[in-house]
C-alpha positions as CSV (number, residue, x, y, z in Angstrom):
1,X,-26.3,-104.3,21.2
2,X,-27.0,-106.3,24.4
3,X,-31.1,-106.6,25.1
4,X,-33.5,-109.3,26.5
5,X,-36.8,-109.4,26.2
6,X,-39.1,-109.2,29.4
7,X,-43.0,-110.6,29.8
8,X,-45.2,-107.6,31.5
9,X,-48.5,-107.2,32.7
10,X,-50.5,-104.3,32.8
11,X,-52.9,-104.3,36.0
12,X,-56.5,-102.0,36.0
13,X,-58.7,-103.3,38.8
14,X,-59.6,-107.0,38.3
15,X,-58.0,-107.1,34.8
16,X,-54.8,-107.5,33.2
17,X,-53.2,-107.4,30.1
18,X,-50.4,-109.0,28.3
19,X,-47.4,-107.7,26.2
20,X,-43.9,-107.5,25.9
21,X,-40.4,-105.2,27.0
22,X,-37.5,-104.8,24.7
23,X,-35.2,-104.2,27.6
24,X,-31.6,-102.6,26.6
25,X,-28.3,-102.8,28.5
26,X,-28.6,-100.7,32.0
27,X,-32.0,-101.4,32.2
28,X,-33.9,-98.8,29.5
29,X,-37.0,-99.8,28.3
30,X,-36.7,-99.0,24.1
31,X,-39.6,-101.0,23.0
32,X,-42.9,-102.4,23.9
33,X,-45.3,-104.2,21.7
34,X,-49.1,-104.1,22.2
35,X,-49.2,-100.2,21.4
36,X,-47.9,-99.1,24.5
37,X,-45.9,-95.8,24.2
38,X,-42.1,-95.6,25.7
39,X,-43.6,-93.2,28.1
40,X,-46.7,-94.5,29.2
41,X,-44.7,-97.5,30.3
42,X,-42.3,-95.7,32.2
43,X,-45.1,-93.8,34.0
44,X,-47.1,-96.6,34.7
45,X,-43.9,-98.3,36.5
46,X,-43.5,-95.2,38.4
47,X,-47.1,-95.9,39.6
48,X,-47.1,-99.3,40.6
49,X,-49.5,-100.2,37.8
50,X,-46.9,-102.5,35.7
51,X,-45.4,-105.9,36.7
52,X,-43.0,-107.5,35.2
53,X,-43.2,-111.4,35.3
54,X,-39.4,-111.8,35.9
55,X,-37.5,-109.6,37.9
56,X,-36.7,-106.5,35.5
57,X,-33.2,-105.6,37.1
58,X,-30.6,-103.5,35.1
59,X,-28.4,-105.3,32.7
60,X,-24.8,-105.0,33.5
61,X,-22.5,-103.7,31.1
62,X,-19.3,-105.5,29.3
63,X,-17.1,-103.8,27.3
64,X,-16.6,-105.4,23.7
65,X,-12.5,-106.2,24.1
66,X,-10.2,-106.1,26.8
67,X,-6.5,-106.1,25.9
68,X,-3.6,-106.6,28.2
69,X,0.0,-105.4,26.8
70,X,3.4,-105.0,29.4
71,X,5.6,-102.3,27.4
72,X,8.9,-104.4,28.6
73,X,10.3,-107.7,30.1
74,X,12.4,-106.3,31.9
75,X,12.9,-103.1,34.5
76,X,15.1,-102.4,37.2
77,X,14.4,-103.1,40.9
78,X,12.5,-99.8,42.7
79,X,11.4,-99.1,39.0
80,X,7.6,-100.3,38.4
81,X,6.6,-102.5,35.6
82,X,3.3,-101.1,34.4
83,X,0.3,-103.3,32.6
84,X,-2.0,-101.2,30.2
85,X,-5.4,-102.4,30.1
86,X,-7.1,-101.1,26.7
87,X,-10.9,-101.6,26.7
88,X,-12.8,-101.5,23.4
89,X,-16.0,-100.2,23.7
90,X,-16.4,-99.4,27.0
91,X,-19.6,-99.0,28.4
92,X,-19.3,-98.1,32.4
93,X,-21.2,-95.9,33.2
94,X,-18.7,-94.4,35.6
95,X,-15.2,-96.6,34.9
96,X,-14.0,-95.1,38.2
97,X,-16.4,-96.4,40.3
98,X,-18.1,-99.1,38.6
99,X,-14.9,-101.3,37.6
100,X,-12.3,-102.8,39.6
101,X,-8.9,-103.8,38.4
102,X,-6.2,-105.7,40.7
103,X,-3.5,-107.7,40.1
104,X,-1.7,-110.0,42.2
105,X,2.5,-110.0,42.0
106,X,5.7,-112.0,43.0
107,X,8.4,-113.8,42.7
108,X,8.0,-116.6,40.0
109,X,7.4,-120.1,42.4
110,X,6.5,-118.0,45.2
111,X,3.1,-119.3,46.5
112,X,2.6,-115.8,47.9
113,X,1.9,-112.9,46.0
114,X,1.1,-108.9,47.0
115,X,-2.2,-107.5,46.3
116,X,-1.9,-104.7,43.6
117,X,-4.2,-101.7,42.7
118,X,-5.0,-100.7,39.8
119,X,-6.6,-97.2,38.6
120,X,-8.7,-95.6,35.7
121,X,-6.4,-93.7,33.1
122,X,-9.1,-92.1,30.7
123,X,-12.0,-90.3,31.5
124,X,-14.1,-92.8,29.1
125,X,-13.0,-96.2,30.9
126,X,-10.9,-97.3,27.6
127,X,-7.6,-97.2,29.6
128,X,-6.5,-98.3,32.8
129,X,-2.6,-99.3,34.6
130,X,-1.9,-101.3,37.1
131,X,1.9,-100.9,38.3
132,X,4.3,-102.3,40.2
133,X,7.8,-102.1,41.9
134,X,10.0,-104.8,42.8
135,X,12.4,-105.0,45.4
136,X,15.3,-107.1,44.8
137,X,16.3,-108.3,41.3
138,X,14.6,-112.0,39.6
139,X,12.5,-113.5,38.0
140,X,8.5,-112.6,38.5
141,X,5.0,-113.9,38.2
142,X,1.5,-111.6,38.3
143,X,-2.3,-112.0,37.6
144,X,-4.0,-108.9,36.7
145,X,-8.0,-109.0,36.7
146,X,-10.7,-106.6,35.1
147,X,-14.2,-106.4,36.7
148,X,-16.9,-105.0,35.6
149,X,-20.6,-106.0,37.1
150,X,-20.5,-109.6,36.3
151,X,-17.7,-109.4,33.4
152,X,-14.5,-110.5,34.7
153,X,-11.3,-111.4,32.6
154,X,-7.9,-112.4,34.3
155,X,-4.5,-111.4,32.5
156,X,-1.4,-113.1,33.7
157,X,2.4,-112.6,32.2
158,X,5.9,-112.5,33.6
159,X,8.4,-110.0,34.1
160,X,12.5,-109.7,34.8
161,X,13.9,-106.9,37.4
162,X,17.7,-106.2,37.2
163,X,19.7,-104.5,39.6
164,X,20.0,-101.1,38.9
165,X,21.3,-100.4,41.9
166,X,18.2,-97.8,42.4
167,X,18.4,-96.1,45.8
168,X,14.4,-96.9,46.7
169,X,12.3,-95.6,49.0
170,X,13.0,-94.2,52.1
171,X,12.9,-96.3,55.4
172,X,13.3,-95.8,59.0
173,X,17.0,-97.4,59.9
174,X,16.1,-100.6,61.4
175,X,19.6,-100.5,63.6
176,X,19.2,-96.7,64.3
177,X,15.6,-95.7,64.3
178,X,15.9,-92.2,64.7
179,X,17.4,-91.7,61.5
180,X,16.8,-93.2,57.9
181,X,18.2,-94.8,54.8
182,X,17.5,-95.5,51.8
183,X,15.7,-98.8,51.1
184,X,17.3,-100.1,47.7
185,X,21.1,-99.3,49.0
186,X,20.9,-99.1,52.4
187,X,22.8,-95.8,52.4
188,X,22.0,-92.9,55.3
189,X,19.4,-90.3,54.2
190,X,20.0,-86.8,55.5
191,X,16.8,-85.5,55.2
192,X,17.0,-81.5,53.9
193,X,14.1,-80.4,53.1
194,X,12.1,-77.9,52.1
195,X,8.2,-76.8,51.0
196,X,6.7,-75.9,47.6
197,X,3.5,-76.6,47.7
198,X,1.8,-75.7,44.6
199,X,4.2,-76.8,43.2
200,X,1.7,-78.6,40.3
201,X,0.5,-75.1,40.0
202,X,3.0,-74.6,37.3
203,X,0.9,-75.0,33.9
204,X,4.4,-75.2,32.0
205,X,6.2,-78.3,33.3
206,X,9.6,-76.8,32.6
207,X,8.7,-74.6,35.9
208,X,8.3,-77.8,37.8
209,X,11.3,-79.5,35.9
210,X,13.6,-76.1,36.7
211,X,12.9,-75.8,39.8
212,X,13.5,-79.6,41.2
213,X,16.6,-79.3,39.2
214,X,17.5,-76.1,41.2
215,X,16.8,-77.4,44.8
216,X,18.6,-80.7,43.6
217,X,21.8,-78.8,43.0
218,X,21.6,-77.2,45.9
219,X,21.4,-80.4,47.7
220,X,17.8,-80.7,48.7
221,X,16.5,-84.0,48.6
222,X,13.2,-83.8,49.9
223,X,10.0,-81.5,48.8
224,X,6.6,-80.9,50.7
225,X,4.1,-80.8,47.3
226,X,0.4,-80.5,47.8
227,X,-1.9,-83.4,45.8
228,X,-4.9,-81.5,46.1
229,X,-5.9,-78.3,47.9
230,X,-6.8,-74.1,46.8
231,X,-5.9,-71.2,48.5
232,X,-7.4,-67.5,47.9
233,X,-5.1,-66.0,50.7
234,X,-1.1,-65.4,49.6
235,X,-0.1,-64.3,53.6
236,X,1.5,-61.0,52.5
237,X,3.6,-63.0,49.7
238,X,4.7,-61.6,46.0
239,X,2.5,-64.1,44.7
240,X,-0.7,-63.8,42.7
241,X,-2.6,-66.4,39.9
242,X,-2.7,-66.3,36.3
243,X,-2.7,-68.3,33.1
244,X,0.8,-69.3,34.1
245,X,0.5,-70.1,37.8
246,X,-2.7,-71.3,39.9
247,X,-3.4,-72.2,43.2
248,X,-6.3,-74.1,42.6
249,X,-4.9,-78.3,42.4
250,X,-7.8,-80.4,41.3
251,X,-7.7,-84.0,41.8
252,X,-11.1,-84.1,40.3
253,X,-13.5,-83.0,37.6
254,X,-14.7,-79.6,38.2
255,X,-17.2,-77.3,36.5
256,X,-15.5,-74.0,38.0
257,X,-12.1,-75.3,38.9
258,X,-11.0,-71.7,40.1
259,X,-13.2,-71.1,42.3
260,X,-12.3,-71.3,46.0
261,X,-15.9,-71.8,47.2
262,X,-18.5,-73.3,45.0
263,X,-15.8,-75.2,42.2
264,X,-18.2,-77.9,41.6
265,X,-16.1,-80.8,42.3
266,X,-17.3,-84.3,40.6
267,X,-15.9,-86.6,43.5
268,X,-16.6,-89.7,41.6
269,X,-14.4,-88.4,38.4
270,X,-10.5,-87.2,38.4
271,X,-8.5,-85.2,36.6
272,X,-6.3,-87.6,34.8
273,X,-4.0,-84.8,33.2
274,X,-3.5,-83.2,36.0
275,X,-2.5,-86.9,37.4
276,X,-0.6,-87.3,34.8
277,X,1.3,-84.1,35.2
278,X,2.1,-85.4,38.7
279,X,3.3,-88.6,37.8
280,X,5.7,-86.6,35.0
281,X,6.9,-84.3,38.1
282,X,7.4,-88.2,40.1
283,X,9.5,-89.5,37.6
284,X,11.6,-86.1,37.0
285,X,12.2,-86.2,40.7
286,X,13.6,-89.9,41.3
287,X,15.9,-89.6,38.4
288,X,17.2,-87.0,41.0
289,X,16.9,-88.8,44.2
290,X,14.4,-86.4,45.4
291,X,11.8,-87.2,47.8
292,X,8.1,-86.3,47.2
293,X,6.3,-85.9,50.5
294,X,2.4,-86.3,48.6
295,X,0.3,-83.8,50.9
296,X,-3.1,-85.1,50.4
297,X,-4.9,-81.9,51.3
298,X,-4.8,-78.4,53.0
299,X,-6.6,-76.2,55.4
300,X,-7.3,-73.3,53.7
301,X,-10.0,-74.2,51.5
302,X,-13.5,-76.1,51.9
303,X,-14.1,-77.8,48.9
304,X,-13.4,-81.4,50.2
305,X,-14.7,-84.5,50.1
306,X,-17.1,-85.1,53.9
307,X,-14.3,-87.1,56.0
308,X,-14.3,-90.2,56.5
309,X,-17.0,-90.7,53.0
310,X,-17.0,-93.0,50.2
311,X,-15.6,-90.0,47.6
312,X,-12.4,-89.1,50.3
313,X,-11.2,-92.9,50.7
314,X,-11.7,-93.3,47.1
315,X,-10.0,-90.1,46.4
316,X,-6.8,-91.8,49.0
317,X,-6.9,-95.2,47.5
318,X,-6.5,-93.7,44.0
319,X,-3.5,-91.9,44.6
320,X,-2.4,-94.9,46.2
321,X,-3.0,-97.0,43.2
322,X,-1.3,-94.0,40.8
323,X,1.5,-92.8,43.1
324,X,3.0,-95.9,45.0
325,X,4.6,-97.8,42.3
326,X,7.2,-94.6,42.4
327,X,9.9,-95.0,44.9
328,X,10.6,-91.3,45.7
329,X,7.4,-90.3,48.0
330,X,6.1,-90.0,51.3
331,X,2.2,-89.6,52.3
332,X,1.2,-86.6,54.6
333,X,-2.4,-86.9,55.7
334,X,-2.6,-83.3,55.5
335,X,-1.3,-79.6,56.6
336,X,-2.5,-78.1,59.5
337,X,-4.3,-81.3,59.9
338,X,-5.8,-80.7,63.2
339,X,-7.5,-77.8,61.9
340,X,-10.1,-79.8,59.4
341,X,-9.7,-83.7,60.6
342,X,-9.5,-85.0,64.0
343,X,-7.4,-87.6,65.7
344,X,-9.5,-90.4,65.1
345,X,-10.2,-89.5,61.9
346,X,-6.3,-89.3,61.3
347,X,-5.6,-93.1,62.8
348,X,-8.1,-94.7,61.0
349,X,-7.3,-92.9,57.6
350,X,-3.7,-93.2,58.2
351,X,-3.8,-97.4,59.0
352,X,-5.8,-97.0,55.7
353,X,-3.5,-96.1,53.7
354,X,-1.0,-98.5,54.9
355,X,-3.1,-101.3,53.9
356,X,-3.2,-100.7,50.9
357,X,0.1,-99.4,49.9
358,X,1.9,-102.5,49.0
359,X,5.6,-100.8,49.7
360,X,4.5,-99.3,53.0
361,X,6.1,-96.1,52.0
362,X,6.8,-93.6,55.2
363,X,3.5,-91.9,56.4
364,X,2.7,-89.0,58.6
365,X,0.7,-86.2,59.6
366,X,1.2,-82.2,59.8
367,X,-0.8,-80.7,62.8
368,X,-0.8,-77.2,64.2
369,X,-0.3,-78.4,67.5
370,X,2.5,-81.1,67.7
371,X,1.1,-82.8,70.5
372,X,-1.6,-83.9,67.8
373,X,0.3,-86.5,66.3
374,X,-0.5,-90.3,65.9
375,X,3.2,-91.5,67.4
376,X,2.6,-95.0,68.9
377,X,0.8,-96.2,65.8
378,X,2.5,-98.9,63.1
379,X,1.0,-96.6,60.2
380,X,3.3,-93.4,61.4
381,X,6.7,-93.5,60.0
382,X,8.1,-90.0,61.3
383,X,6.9,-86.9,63.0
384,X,6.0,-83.4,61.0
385,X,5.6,-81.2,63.4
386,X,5.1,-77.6,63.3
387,X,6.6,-75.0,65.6
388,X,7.8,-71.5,64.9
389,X,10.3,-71.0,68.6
390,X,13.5,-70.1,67.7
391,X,14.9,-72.5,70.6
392,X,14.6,-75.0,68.5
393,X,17.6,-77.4,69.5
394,X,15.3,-77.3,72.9
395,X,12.4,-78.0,71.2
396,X,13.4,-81.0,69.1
397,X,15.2,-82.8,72.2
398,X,11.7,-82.4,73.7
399,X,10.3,-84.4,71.1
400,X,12.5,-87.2,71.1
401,X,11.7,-87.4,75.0
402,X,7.9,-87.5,74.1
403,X,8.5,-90.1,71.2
404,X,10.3,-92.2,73.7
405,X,7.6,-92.3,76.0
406,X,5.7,-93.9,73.7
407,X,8.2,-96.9,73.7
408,X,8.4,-96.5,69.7
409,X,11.9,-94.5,68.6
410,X,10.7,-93.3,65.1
411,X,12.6,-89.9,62.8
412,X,12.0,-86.7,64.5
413,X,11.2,-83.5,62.3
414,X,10.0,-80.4,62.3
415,X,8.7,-79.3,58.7
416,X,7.5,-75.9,59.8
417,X,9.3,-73.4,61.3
418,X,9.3,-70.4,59.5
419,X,9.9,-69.1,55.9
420,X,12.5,-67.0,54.2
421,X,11.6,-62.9,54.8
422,X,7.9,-64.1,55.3
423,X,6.8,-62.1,58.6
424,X,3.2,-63.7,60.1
425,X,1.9,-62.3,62.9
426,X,2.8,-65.5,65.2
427,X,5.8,-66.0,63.9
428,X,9.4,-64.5,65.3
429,X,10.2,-60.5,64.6
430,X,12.2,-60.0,62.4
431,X,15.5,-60.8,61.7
432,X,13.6,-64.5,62.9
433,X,12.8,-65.2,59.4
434,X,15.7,-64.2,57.4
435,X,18.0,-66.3,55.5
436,X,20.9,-66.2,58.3
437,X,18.3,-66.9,61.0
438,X,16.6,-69.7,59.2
439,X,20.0,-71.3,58.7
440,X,20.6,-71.0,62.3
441,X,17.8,-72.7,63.4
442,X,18.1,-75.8,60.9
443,X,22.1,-76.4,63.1
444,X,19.8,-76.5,66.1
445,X,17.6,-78.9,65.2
446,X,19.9,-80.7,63.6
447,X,22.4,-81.1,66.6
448,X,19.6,-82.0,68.3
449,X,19.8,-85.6,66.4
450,X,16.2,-84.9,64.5
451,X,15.7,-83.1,60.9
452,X,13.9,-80.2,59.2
453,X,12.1,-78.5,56.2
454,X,12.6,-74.8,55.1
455,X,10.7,-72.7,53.0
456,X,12.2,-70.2,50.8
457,X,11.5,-66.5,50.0
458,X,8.3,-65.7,48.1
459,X,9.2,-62.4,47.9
460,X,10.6,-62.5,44.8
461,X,7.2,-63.3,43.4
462,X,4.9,-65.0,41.1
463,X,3.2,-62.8,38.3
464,X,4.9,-59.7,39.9
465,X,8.2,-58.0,38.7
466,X,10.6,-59.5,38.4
467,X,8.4,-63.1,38.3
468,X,11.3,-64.7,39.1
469,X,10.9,-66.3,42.3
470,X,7.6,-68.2,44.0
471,X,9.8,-69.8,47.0
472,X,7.8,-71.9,49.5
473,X,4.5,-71.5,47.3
474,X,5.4,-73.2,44.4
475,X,9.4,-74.0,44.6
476,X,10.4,-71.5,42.1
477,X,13.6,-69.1,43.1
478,X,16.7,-67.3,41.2
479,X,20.1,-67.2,42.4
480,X,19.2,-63.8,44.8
481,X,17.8,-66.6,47.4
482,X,21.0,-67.2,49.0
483,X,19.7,-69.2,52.4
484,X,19.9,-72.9,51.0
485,X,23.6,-72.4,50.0
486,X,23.6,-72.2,54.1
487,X,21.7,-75.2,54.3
488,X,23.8,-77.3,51.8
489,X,27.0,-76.1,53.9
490,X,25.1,-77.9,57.2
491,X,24.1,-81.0,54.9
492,X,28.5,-81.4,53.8
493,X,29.4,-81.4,57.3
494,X,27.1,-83.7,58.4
495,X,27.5,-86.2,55.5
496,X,31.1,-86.4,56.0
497,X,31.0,-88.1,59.5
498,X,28.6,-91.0,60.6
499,X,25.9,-89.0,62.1
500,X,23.4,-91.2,62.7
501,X,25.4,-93.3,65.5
502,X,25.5,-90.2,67.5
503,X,23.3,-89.2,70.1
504,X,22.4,-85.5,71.8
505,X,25.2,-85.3,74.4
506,X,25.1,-81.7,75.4
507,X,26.9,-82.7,78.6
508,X,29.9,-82.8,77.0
509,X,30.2,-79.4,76.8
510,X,30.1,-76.1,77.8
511,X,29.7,-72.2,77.0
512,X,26.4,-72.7,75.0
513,X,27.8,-75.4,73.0
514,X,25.3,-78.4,71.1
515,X,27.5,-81.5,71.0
516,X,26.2,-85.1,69.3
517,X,28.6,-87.6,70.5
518,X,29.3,-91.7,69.7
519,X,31.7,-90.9,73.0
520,X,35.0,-92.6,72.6
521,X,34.8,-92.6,68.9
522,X,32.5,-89.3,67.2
523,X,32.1,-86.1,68.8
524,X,30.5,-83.4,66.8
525,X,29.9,-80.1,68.1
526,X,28.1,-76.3,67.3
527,X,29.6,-73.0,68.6
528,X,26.4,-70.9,68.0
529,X,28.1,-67.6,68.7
530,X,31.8,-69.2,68.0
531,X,34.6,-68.9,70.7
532,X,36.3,-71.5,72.6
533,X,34.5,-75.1,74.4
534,X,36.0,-77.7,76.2
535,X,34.8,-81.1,75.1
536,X,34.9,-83.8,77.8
537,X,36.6,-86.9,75.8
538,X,36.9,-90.9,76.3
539,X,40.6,-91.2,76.6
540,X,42.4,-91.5,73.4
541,X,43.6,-89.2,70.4
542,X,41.4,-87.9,67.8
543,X,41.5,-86.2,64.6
544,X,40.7,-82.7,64.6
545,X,39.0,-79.7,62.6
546,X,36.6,-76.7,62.4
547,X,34.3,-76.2,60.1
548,X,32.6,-72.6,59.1
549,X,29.0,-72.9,59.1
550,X,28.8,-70.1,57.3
551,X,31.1,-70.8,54.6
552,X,31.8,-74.4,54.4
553,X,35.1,-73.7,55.0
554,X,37.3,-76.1,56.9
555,X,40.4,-75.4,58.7
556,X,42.7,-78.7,60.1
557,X,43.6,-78.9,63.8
558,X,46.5,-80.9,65.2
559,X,45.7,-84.2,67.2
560,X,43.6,-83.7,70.4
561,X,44.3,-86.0,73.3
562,X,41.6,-86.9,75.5
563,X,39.9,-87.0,78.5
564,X,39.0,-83.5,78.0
565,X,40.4,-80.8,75.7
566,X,39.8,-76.9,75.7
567,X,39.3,-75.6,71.7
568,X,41.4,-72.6,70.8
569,X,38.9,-69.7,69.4
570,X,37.2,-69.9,66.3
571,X,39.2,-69.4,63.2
572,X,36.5,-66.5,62.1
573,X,32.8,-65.3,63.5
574,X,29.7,-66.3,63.2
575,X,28.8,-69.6,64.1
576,X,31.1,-73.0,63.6
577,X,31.6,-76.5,64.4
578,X,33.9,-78.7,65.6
579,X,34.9,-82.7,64.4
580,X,36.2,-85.0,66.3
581,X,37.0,-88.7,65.5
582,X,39.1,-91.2,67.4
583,X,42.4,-92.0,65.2
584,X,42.7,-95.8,63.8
């Protein structure tokens, strides 16, 4: 037991008297010679009547051990090696505010090395991690140091990463910056996405498990997943809480974690099963490819941390420290951002975040209004916009005219515009929000060179008959939810061409028709209500054929011959498209 004793005087009038503190660690007086009582003492400090002869100032913990242990030598690059710190004894008073762990990692000989994070990963302060995720295969070096008041101790080891050939994160494509790739492979990343938010609402992980495995099938590769945020309102869905399902995601500690008012949140203690559940749901996901947009909060509650305080940065930095070591996520400041942080507040938390993620994952932002979005800045990798029109090719070539104003070509997207069969009063009358209109809309935005996230029915319900479905609430469905076979149908056709040279080039056509065009080599175009076009062509001949939208079917055309060529009618109804590419 740590203690030191401290010389004290007791002062009445002209007189003073001599004796002696037993002072323990933090500061607690446990002794005192000379008959005083523990609490006569402690009143007589409160009333200015004791001083202490040396400066009585609270004695800083140290924890009896700390151990370092590295699980394995070697891992695969866009894995994360992960450092366990186990602490004997520990004696924080708070271990997630009162210690400190950071690490510093690189290439072995390299004089530079990247500042790491590292986080808390028991509630007592016995545990913490530090992780990290190489880039490229070799040989490397780290430090990793504990703090704790004025107790330090400095860990360093070595580590092997192999090529897996891991596909990474996802970047912005450096030679086309509209689009994206894949950072490990350099591959092109056709972002189809769509929302489930509570997703960590599941208290069975098999839910969570099931239902990534679904939308992977179905060849979604990017989810919208709240971190944190409640919700008491269910907008006219099939959905209600129980012991299965909740809608009440806490980061933290909380006395009343159910409540949507008065929850009792502990801002200065998390949750570390529920984090832990998350970082199951991570790791579930990247063995899939699946990207996991981390949506740090919501609108529609009120128990949050005051912006711009200690407890919210803390509360960002600590998912940073958890979540960036995994390869498969995105940060979105928030939904409906602009409805509970301003601008300012968005710039300064976003340029945040950036700082300290040492990958520099993709970032961005989900207003209400689109024009509320932080374009021009470094720490904004793509747009998230929101809007329910259903002209929506129109829509997203406006964006990219307002993104190019800003003299910084970044990924255009709108992750909100509408939801399977879910019927709000500002959203489109029905049949706006069915499957077959939904699917519509996702070829507009598409041919419009920029990228989407759906939302599937909720309709078939959580906790109501048949409990089968949960849709854009928590990401749950059955094989009734037919509008992402749609989706995957628009996600083949544009996968089998090089879509990301192409640019809008509705000029090219006519009779309604959306055309994206590398002229004289690509030309890719939509029939939204079928029929003929005429395509106006570089001279040469191309390959040639139509592809349904509806059912993936394709049907082969002969040759085409530019510098312009009229299409025979569409092999069926509905909408389809046409393919075009020069012959080699």
């Amino acid at each position: 037991m740590r203690w030191r004793s401290e010389v004290c005087y007791w002062s009445a009038g002209k007189s003073k008297r001599k004796f002696r503190l037993l002072v323990l660690r933090g500061g607690m007086v446990m002794y005192v010679s000379n008959r005083f009582s523990h609490s006569s003492v402690r009143w007589l400090l409160a009333a200015g009547l004791l001083v202490v002869a040396g400066a009585v100032r609270p004695v800083r913990g140290a924890p009896s051990k700390v151990a370092f242990s590295q699980p394995t030598e070697t891992v695969e690059a866009y894995d994360f090696v992960e450092i366990t710190l186990n602490v004997t004894s520990p004696d924080a008073k708070n271990p997630f505010t009162d210690v400190v762990v950071e690490g510093q990692f690189g290439k072995a000989g390299d004089s530079q090395r990247l500042p790491v994070g590292g986080f808390c990963d028991s509630a007592d302060g016995s545990v913490f991690r530090i992780r990290f995720m190489p880039a490229v295969p070799g040989d490397y070096a780290y430090s990793v140091t504990y703090r704790q008041g004025g107790f330090e101790k400095t860990h360093t080891g070595t580590f092997r990463a192999s090529d897996g050939h891991r596909r990474g994160p996802v970047r912005v494509d450096p030679q086309y910056p509209w689009h994206f790739i894949w950072g490990g492979t350099g591959e092109h990343y056709f972002l189809n996405g769509t929302t489930a938010y509570w997703l960590a609402g599941w208290s069975e992980e098999r839910m969570i498990n099931n239902s990534i495995e679904r939308l992977h099938q179905l060849k979604v590769n990017r989810m919208r997943v709240l971190l944190s945020g409640a919700a008491n309102i269910f907008w006219g869905e099939q959905v209600m809480t129980g012991e299965n399902f909740t809608m009440h995601l806490r980061p933290w500690i909380a006395q009343a974690p159910e409540s949507i008012g008065h929850p009792g949140i502990d801002y200065t203690r998390f949750n570390i099963p529920y984090w832990q559940k998350w970082e199951r749901m991570l790791r579930f996901a990247r063995d899939r490819d699946m990207i996991i947009s981390v949506v740090l909060d919501i609108s529609t509650h009120q128990a949050q941390a005051a912006a711009g305080s200690e407890d919210e940065r803390r509360y960002f930095r600590y998912a940073v420290a958890r979540l960036s070591a995994f390869s498969n996520i995105t940060y979105d400041l928030g939904d409906d951002l602009d409805s509970f942080r301003d601008e300012k507040w968005a710039h300064e938390t976003g340029t945040l975040i950036e700082g300290w993620d040492p990958y520099k994952h993709l970032a961005t932002s989900h207003p209400v209004h689109r024009e509320h979005q932080d374009r021009a800045s470094d720490w904004f990798g793509f747009t998230s916009i929101q809007d329910w029109s259903r002209n929506q090719h129109a829509v997203m070539l406006e964006e990219r005219q307002i993104q190019m104003k800003t003299g910084r070509i970044i990924p255009q997207a709108n992750e909100e515009y509408g939801y399977e069969d879910h019927y709000p009063q500002w959203a489109p009358e029905p049949p706006g929000d069915s499957a077959e209109a939904l699917r519509r809309v996702a070829w507009d935005i598409a041919m419009a060179g920029a990228y989407g996230t759906t939302g599937e029915s909720a309709r078939r319900g959580t906790n109501i008959w048949p409990d089968t479905g949960g849709g854009w609430i928590n990401g749950r469905g059955d094989d009734t939810m037919v509008m992402l076979k749609g989706y995957e149908h628009m996600v083949d056709f544009f996968t089998s061409f090089e879509w990301w040279k192409t640019e809008p080039h509705d000029e090219l056509v006519n009779n309604g028709a959306y055309c994206l065009a590398k002229p004289g080599e690509i030309y890719a175009v939509y029939l939204p209500k079928g029929g003929d076009v005429t395509i106006k062509l570089e001279p040469g001949s191309y390959e040639a054929g139509w592809f349904s939208a509806f059912t993936g079917e394709k049907v082969p055309l002969p040759p085409v011959e530019g510098p312009a060529w009229t299409s025979p009618k569409a092999p069926g109804w509905l909408d389809w498209a046409l393919l075009l590419e020069k012959r080699h």
